[in-house]
PDB file of N, CA, C, O and CB in Angstrom:
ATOM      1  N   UNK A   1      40.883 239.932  32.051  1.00  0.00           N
ATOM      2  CA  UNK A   1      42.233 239.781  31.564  1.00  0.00           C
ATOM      3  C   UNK A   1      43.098 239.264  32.711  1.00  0.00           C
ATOM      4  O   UNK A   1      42.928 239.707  33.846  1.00  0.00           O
ATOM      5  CB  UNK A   1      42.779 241.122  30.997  1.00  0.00           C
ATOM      6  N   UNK A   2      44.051 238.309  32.436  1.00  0.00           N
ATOM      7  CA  UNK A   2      45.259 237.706  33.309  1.00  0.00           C
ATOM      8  C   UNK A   2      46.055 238.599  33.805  1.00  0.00           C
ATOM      9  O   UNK A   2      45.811 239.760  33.477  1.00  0.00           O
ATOM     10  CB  UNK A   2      46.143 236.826  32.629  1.00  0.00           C
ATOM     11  N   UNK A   3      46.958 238.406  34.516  1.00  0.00           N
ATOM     12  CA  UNK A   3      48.032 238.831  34.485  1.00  0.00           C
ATOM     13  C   UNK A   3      48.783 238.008  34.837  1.00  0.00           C
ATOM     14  O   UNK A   3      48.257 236.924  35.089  1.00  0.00           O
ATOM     15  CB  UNK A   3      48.163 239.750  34.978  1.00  0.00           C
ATOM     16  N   UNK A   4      50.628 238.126  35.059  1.00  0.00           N
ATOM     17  CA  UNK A   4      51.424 236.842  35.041  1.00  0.00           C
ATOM     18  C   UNK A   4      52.667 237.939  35.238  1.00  0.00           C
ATOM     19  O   UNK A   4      52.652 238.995  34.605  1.00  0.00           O
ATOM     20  CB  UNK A   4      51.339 235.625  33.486  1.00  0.00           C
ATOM     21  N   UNK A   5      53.627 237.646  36.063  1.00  0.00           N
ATOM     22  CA  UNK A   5      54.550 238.253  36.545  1.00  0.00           C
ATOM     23  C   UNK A   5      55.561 237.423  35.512  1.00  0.00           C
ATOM     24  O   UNK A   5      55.594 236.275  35.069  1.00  0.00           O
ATOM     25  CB  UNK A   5      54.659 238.207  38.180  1.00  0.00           C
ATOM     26  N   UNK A   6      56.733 239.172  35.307  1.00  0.00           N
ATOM     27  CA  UNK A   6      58.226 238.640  34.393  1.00  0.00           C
ATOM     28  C   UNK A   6      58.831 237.599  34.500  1.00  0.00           C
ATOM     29  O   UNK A   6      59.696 237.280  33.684  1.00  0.00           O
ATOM     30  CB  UNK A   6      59.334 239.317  34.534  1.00  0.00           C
ATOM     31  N   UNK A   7      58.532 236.926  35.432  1.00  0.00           N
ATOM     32  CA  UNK A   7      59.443 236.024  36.427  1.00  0.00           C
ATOM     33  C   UNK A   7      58.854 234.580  36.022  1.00  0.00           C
ATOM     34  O   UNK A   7      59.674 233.696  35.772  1.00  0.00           O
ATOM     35  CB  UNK A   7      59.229 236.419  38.288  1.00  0.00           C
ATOM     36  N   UNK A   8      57.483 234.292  35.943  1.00  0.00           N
ATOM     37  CA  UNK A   8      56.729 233.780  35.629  1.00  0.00           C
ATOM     38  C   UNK A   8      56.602 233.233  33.771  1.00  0.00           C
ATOM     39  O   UNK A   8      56.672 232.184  33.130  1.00  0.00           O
ATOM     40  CB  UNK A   8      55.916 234.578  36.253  1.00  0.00           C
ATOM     41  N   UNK A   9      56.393 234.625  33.528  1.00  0.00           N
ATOM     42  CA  UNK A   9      56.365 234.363  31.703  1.00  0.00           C
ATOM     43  C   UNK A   9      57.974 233.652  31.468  1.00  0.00           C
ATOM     44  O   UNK A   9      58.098 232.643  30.773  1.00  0.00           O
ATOM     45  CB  UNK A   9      56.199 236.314  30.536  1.00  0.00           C
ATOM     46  N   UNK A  10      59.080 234.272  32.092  1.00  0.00           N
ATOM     47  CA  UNK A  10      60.614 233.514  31.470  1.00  0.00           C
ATOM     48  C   UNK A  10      59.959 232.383  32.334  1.00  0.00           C
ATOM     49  O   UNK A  10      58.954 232.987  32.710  1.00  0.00           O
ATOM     50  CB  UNK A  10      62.630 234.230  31.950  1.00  0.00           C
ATOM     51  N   UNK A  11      59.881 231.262  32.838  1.00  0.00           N
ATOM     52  CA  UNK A  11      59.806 230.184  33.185  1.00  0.00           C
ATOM     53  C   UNK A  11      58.546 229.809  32.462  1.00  0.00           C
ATOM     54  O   UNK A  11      58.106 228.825  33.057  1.00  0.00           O
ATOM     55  CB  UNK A  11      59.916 230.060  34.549  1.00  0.00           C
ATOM     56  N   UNK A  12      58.066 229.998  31.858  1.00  0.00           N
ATOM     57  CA  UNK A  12      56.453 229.344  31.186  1.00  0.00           C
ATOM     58  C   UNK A  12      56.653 230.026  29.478  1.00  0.00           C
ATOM     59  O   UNK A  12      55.636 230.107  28.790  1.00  0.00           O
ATOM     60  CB  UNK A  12      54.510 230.288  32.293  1.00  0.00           C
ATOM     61  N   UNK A  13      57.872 230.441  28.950  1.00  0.00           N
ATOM     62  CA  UNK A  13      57.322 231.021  27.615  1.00  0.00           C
ATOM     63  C   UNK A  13      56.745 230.621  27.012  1.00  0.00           C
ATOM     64  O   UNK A  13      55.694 231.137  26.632  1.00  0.00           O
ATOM     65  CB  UNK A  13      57.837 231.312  26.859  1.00  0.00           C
ATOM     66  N   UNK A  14      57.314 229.175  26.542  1.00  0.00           N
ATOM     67  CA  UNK A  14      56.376 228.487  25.275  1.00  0.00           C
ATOM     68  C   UNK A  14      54.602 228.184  25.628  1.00  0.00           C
ATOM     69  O   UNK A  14      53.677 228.460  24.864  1.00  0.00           O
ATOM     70  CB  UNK A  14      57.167 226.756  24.909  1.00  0.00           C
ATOM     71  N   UNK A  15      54.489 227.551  26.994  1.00  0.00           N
ATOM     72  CA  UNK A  15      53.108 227.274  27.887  1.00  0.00           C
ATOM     73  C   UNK A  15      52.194 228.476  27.629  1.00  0.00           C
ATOM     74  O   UNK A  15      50.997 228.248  27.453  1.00  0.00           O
ATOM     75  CB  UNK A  15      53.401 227.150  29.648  1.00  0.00           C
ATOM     76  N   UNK A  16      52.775 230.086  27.578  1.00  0.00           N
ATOM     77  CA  UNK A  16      52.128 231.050  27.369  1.00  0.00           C
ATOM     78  C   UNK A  16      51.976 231.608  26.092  1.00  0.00           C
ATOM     79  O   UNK A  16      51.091 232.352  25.669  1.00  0.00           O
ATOM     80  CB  UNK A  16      52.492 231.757  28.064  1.00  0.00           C
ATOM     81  N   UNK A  17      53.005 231.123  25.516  1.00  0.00           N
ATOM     82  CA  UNK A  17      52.560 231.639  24.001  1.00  0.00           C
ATOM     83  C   UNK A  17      51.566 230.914  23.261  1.00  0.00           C
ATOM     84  O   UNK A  17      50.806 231.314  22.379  1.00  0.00           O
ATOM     85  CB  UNK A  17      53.706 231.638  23.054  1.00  0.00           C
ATOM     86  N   UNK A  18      51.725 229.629  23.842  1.00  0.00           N
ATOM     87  CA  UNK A  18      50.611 229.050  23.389  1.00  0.00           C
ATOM     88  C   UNK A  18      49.072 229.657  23.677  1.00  0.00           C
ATOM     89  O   UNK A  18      48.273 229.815  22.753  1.00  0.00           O
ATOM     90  CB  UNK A  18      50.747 227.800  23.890  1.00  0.00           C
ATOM     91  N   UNK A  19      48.739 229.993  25.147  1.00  0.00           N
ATOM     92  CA  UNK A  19      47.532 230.428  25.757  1.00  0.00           C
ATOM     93  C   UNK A  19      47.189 231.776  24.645  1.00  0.00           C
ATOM     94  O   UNK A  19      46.120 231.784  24.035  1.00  0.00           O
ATOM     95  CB  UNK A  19      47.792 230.851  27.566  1.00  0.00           C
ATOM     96  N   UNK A  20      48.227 232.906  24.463  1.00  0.00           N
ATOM     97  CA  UNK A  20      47.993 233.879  23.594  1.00  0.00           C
ATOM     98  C   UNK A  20      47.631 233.256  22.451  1.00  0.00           C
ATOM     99  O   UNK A  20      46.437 233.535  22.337  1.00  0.00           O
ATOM    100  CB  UNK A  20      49.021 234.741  23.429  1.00  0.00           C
ATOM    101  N   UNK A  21      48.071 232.316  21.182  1.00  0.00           N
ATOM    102  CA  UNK A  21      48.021 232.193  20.211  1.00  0.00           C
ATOM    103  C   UNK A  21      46.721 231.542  19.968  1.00  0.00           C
ATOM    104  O   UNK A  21      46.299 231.557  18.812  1.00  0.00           O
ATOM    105  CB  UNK A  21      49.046 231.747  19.865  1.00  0.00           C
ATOM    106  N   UNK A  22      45.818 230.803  21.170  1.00  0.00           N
ATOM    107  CA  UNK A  22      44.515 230.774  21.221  1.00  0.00           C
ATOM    108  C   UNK A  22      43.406 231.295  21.536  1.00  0.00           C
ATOM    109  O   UNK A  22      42.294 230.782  21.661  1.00  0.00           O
ATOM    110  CB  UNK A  22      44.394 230.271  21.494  1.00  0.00           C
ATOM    111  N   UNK A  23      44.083 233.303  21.772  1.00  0.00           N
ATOM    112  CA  UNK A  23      43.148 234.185  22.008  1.00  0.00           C
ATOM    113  C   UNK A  23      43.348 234.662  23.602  1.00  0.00           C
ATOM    114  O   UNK A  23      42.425 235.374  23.998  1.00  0.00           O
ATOM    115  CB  UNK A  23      41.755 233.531  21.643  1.00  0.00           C
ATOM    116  N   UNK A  24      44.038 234.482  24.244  1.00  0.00           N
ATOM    117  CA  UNK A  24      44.371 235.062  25.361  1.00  0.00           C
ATOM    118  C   UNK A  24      45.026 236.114  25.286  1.00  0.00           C
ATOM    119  O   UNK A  24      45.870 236.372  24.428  1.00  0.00           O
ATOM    120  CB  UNK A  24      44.916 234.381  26.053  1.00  0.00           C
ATOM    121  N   UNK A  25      44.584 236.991  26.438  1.00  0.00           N
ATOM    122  CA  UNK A  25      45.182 238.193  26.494  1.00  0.00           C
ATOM    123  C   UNK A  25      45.782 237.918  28.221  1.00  0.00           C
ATOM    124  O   UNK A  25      45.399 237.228  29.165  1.00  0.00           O
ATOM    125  CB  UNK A  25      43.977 239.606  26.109  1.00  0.00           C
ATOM    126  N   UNK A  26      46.782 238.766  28.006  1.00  0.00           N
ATOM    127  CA  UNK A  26      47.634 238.822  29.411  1.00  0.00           C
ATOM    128  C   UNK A  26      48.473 240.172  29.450  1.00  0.00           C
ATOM    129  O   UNK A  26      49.218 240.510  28.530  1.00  0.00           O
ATOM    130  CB  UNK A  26      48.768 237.457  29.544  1.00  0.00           C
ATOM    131  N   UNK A  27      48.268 240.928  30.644  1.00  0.00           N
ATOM    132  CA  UNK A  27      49.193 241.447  31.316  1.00  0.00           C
ATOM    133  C   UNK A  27      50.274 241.138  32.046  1.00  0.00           C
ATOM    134  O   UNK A  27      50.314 240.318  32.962  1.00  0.00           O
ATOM    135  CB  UNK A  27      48.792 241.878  31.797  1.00  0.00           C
ATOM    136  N   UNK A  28      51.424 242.006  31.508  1.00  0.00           N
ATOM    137  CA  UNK A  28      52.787 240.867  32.748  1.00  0.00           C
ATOM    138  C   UNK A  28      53.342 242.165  33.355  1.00  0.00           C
ATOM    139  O   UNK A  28      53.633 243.183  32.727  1.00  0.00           O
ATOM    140  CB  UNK A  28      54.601 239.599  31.726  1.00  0.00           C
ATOM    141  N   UNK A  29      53.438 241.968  34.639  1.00  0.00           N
ATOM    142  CA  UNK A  29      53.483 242.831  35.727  1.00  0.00           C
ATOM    143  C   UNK A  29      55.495 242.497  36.131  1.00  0.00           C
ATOM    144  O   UNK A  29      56.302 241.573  36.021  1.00  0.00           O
ATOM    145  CB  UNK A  29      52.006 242.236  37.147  1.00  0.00           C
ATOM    146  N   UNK A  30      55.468 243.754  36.557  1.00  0.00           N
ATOM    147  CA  UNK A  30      56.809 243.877  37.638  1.00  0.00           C
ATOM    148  C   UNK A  30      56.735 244.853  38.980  1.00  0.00           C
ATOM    149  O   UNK A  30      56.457 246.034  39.187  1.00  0.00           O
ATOM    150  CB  UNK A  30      58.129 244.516  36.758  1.00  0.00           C
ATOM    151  N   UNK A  31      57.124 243.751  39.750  1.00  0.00           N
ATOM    152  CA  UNK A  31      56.611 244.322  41.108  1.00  0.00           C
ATOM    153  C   UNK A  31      55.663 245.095  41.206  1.00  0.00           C
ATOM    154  O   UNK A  31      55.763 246.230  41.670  1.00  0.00           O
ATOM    155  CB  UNK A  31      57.411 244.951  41.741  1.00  0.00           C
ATOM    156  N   UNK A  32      54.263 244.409  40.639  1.00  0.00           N
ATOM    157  CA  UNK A  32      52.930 244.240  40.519  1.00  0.00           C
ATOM    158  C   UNK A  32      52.229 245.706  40.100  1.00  0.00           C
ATOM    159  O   UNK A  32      51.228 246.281  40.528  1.00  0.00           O
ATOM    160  CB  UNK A  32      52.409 243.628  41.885  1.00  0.00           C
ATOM    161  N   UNK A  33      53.354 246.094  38.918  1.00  0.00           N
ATOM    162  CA  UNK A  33      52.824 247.608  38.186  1.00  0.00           C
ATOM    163  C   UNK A  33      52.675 246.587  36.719  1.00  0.00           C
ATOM    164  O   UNK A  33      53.592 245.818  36.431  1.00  0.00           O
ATOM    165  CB  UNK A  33      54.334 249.410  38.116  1.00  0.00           C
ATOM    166  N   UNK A  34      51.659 246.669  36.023  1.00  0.00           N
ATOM    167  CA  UNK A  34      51.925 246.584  35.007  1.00  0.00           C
ATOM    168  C   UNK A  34      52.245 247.293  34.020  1.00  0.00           C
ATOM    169  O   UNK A  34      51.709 248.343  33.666  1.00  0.00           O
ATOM    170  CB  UNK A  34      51.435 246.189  34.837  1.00  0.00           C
ATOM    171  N   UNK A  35      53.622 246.443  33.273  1.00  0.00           N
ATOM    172  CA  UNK A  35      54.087 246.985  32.041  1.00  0.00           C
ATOM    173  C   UNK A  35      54.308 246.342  31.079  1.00  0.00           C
ATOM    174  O   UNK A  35      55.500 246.216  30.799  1.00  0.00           O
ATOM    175  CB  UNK A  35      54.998 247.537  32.104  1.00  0.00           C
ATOM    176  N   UNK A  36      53.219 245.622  30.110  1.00  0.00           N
ATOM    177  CA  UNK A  36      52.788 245.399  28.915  1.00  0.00           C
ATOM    178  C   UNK A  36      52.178 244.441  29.023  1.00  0.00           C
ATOM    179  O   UNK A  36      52.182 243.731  30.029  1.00  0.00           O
ATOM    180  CB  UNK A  36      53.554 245.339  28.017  1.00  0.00           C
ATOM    181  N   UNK A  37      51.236 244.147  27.526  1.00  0.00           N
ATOM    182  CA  UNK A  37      50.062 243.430  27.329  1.00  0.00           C
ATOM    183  C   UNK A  37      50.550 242.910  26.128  1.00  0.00           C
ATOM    184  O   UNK A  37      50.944 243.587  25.178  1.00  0.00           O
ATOM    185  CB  UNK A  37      48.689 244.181  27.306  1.00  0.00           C
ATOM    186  N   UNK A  38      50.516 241.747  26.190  1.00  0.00           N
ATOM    187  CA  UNK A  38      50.059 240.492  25.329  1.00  0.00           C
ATOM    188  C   UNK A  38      49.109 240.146  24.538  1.00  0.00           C
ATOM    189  O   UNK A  38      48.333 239.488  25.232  1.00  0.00           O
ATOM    190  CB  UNK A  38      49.908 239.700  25.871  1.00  0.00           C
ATOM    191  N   UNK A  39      48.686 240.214  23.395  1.00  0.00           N
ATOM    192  CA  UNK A  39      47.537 239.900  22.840  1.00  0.00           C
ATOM    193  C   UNK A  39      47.873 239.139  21.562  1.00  0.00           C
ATOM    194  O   UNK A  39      49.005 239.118  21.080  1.00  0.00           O
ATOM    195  CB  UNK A  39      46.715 241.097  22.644  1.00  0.00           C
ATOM    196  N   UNK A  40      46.781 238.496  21.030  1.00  0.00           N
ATOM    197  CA  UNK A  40      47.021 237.821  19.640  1.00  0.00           C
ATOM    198  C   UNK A  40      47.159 238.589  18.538  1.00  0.00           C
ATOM    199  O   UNK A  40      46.654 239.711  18.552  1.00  0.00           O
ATOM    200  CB  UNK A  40      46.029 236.980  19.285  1.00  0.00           C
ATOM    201  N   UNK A  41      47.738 238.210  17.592  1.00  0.00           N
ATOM    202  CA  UNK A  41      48.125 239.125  16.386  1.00  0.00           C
ATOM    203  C   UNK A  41      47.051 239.696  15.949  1.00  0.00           C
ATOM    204  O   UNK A  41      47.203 240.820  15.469  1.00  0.00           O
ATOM    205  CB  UNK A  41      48.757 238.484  15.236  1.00  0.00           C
ATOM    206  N   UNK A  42      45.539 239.057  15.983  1.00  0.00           N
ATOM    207  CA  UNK A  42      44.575 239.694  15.489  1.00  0.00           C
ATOM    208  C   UNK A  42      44.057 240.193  16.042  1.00  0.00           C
ATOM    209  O   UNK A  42      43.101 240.655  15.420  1.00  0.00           O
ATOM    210  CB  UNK A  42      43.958 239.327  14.998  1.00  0.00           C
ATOM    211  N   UNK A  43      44.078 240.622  17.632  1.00  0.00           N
ATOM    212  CA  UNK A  43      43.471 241.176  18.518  1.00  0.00           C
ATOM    213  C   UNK A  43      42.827 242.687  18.373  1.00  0.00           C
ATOM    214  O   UNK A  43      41.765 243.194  18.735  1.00  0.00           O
ATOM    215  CB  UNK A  43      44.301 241.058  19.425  1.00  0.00           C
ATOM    216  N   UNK A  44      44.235 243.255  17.519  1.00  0.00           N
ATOM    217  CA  UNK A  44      43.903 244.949  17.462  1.00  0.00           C
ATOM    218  C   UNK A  44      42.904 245.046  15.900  1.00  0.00           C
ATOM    219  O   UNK A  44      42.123 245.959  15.630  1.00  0.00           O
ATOM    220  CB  UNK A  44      45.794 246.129  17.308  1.00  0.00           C
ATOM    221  N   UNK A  45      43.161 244.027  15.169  1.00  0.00           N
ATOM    222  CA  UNK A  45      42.031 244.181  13.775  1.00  0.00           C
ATOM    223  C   UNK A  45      40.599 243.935  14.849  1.00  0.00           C
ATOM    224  O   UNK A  45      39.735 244.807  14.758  1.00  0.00           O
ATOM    225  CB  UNK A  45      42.267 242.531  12.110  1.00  0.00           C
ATOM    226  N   UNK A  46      40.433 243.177  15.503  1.00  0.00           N
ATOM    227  CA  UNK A  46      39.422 242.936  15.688  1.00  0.00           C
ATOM    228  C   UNK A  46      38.504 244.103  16.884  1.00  0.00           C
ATOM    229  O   UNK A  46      37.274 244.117  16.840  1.00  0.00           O
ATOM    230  CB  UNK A  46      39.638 241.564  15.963  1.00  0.00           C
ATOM    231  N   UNK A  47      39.256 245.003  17.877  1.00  0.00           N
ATOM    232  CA  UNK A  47      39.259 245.729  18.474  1.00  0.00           C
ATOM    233  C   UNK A  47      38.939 246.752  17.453  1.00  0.00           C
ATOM    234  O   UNK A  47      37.926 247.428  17.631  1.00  0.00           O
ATOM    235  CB  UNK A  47      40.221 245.698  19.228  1.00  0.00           C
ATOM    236  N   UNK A  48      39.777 246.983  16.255  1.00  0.00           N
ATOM    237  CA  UNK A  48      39.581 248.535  15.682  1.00  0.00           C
ATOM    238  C   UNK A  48      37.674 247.907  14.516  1.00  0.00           C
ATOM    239  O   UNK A  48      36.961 248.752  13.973  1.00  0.00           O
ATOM    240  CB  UNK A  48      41.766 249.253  14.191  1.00  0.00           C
ATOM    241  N   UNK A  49      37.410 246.595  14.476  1.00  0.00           N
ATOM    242  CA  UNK A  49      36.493 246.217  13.935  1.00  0.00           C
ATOM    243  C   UNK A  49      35.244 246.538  14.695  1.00  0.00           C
ATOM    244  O   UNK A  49      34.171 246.821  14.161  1.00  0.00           O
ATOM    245  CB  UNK A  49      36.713 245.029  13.663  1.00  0.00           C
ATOM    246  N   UNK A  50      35.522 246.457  16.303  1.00  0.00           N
ATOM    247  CA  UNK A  50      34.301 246.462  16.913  1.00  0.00           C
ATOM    248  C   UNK A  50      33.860 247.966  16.982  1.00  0.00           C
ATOM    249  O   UNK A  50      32.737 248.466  16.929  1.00  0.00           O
ATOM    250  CB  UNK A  50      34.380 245.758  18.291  1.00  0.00           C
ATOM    251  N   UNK A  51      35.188 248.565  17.128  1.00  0.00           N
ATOM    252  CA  UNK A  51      35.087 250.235  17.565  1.00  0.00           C
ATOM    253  C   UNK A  51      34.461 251.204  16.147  1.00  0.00           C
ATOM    254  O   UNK A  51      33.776 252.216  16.297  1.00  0.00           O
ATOM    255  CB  UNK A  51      36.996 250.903  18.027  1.00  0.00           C
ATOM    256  N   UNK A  52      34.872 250.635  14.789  1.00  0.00           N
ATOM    257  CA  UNK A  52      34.138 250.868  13.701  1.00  0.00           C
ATOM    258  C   UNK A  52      32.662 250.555  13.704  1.00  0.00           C
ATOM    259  O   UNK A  52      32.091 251.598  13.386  1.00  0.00           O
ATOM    260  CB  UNK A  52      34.717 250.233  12.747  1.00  0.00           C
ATOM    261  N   UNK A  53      31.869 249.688  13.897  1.00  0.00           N
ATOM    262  CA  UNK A  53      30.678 248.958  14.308  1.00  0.00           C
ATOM    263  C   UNK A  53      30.249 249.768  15.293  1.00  0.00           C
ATOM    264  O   UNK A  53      29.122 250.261  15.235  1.00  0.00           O
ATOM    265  CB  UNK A  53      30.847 247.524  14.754  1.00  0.00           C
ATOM    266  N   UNK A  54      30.827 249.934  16.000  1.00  0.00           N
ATOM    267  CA  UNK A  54      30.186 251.461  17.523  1.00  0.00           C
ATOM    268  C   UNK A  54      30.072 252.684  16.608  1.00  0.00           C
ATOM    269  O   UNK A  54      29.001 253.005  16.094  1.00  0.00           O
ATOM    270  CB  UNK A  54      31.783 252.110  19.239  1.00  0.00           C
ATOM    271  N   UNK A  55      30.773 253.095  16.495  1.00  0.00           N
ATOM    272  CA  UNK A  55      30.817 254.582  15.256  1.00  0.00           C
ATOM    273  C   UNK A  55      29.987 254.351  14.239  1.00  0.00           C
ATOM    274  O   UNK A  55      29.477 255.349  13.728  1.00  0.00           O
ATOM    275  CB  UNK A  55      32.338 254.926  14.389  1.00  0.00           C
ATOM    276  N   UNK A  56      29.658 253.085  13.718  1.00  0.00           N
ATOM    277  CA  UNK A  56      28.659 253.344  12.402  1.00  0.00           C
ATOM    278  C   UNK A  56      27.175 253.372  12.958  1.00  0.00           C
ATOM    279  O   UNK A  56      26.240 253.977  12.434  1.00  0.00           O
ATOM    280  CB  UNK A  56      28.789 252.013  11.145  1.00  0.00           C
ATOM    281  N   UNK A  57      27.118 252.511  14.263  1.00  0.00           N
ATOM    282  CA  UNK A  57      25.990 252.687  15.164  1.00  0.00           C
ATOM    283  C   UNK A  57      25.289 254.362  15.342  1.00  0.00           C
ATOM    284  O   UNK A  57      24.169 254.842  15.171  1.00  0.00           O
ATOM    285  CB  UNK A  57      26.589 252.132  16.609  1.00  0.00           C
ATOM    286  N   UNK A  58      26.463 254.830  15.722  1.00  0.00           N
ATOM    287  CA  UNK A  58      26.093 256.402  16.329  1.00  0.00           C
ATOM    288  C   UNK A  58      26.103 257.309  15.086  1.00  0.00           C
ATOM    289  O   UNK A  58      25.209 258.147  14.975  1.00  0.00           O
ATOM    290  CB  UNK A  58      27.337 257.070  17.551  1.00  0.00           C
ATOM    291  N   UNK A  59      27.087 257.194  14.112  1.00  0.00           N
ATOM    292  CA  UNK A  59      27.614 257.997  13.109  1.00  0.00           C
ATOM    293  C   UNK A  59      26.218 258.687  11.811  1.00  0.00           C
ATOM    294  O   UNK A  59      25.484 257.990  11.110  1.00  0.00           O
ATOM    295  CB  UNK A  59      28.873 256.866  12.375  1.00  0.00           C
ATOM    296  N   UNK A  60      26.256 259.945  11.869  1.00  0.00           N
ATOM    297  CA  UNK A  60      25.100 260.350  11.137  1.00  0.00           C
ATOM    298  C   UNK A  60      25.809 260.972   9.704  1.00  0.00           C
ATOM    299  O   UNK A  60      26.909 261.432  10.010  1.00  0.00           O
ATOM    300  CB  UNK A  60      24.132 261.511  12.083  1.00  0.00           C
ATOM    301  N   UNK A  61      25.607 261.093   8.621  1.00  0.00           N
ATOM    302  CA  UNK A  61      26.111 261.264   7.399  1.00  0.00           C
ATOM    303  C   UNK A  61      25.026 262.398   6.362  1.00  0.00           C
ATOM    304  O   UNK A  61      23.891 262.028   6.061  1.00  0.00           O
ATOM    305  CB  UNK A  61      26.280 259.671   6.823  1.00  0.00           C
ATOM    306  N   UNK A  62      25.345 263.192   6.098  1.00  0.00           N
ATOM    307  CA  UNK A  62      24.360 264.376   5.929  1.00  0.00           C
ATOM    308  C   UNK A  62      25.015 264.735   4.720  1.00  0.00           C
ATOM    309  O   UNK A  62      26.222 264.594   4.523  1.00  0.00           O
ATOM    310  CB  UNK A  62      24.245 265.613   7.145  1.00  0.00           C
ATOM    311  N   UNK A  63      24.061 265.276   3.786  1.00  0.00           N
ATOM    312  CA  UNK A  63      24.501 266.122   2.482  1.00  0.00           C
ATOM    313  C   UNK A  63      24.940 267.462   2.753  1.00  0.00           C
ATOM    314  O   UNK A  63      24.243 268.462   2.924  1.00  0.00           O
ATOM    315  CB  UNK A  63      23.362 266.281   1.468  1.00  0.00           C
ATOM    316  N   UNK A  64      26.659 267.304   2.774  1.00  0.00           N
ATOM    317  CA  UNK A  64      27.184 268.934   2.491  1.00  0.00           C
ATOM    318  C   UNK A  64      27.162 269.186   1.496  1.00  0.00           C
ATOM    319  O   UNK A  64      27.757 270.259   1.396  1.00  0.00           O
ATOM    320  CB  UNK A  64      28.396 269.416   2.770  1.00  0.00           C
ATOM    321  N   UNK A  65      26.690 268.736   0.199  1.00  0.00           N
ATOM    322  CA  UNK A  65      27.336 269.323  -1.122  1.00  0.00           C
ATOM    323  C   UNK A  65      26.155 269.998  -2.029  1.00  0.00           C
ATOM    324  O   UNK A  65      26.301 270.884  -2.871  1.00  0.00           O
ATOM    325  CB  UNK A  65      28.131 268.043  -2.039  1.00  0.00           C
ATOM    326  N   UNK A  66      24.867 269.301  -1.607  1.00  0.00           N
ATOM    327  CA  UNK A  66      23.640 270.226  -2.484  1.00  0.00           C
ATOM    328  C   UNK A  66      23.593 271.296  -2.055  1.00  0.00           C
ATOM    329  O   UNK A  66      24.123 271.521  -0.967  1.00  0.00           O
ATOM    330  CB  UNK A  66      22.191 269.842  -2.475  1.00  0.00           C
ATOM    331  N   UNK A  67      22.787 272.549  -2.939  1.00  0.00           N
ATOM    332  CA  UNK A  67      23.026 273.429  -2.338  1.00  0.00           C
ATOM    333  C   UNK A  67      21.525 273.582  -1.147  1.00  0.00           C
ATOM    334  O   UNK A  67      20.810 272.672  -0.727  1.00  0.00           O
ATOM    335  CB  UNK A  67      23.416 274.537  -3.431  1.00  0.00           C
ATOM    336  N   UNK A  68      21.467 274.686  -0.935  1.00  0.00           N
ATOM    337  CA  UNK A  68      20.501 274.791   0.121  1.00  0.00           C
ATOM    338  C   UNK A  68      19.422 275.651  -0.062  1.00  0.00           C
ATOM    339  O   UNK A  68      19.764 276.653  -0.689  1.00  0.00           O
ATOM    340  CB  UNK A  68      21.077 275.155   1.238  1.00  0.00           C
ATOM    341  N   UNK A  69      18.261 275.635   0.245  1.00  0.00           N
ATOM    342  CA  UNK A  69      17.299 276.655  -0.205  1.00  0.00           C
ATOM    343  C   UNK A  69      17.183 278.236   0.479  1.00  0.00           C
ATOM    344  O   UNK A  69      16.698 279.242  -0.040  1.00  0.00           O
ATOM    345  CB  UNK A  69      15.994 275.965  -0.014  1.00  0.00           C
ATOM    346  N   UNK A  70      17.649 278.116   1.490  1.00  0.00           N
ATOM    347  CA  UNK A  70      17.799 279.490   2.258  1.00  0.00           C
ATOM    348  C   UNK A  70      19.097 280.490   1.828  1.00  0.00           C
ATOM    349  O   UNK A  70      20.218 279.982   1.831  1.00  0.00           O
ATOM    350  CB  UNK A  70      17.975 279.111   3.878  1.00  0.00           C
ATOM    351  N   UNK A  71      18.931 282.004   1.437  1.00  0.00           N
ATOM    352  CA  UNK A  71      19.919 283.003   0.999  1.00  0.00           C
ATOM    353  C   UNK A  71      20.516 282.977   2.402  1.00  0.00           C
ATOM    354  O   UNK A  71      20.170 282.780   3.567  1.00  0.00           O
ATOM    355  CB  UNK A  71      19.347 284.546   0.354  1.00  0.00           C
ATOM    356  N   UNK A  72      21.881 283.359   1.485  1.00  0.00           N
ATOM    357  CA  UNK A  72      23.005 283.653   2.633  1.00  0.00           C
ATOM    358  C   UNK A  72      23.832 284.612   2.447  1.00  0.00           C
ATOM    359  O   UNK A  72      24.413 284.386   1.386  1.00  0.00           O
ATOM    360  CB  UNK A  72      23.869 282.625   2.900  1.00  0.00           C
ATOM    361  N   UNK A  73      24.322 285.891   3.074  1.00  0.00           N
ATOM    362  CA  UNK A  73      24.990 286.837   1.951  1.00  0.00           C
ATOM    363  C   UNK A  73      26.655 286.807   3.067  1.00  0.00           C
ATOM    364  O   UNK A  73      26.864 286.885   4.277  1.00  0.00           O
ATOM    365  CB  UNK A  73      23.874 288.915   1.638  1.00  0.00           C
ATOM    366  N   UNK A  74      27.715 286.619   1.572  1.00  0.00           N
ATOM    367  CA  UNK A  74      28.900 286.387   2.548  1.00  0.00           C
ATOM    368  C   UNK A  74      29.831 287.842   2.759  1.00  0.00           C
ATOM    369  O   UNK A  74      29.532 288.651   1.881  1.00  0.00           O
ATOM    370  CB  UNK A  74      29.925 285.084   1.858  1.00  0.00           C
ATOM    371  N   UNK A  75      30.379 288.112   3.254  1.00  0.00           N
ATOM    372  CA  UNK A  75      31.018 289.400   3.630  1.00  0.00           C
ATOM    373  C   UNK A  75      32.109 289.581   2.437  1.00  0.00           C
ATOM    374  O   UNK A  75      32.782 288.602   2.112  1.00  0.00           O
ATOM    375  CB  UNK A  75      31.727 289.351   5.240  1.00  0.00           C
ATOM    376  N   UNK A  76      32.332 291.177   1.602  1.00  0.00           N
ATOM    377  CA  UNK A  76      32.876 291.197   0.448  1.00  0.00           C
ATOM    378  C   UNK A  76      34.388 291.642   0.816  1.00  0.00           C
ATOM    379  O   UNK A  76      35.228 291.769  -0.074  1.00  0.00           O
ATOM    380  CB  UNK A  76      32.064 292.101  -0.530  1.00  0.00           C
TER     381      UNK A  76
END
């Protein structure tokens, strides 16, 4: 990921919005802390797409609802 100082983005807006709107991501820094990120509109669908795809990878899905063959006695 980029980064690009405040100072920088006001003198380059349009030059940079362009770079984002073709999938760039950028950080823009002030006095070289960064405070905020730039990304394309579809960036976070596609982030919460991959992170779904990780979870269905790992994710195990089990029958709670049949019942079970072993007695169980519950407290009256």
């Amino acid at each position: 990921m980029k980064t690009i100082a405040v100072s920088t983005l006001r003198a380059n807006l349009m030059e940079i919005l362009k770079q984002i709107e073709q999938g760039e991501t950028l950080d823009i820094t002030s006095h070289g802390k960064v405070i905020a990120t730039l990304v394309p509109p579809d960036h976070a669908k596609k982030k919460a797409r991959e992170k779904l795809q990780e979870l269905g990878e790992k994710a195990r899905i089990y029958d709670i609802v049949s019942p079970i063959e072993s007695e169980w006695e519950a407290a009256e």
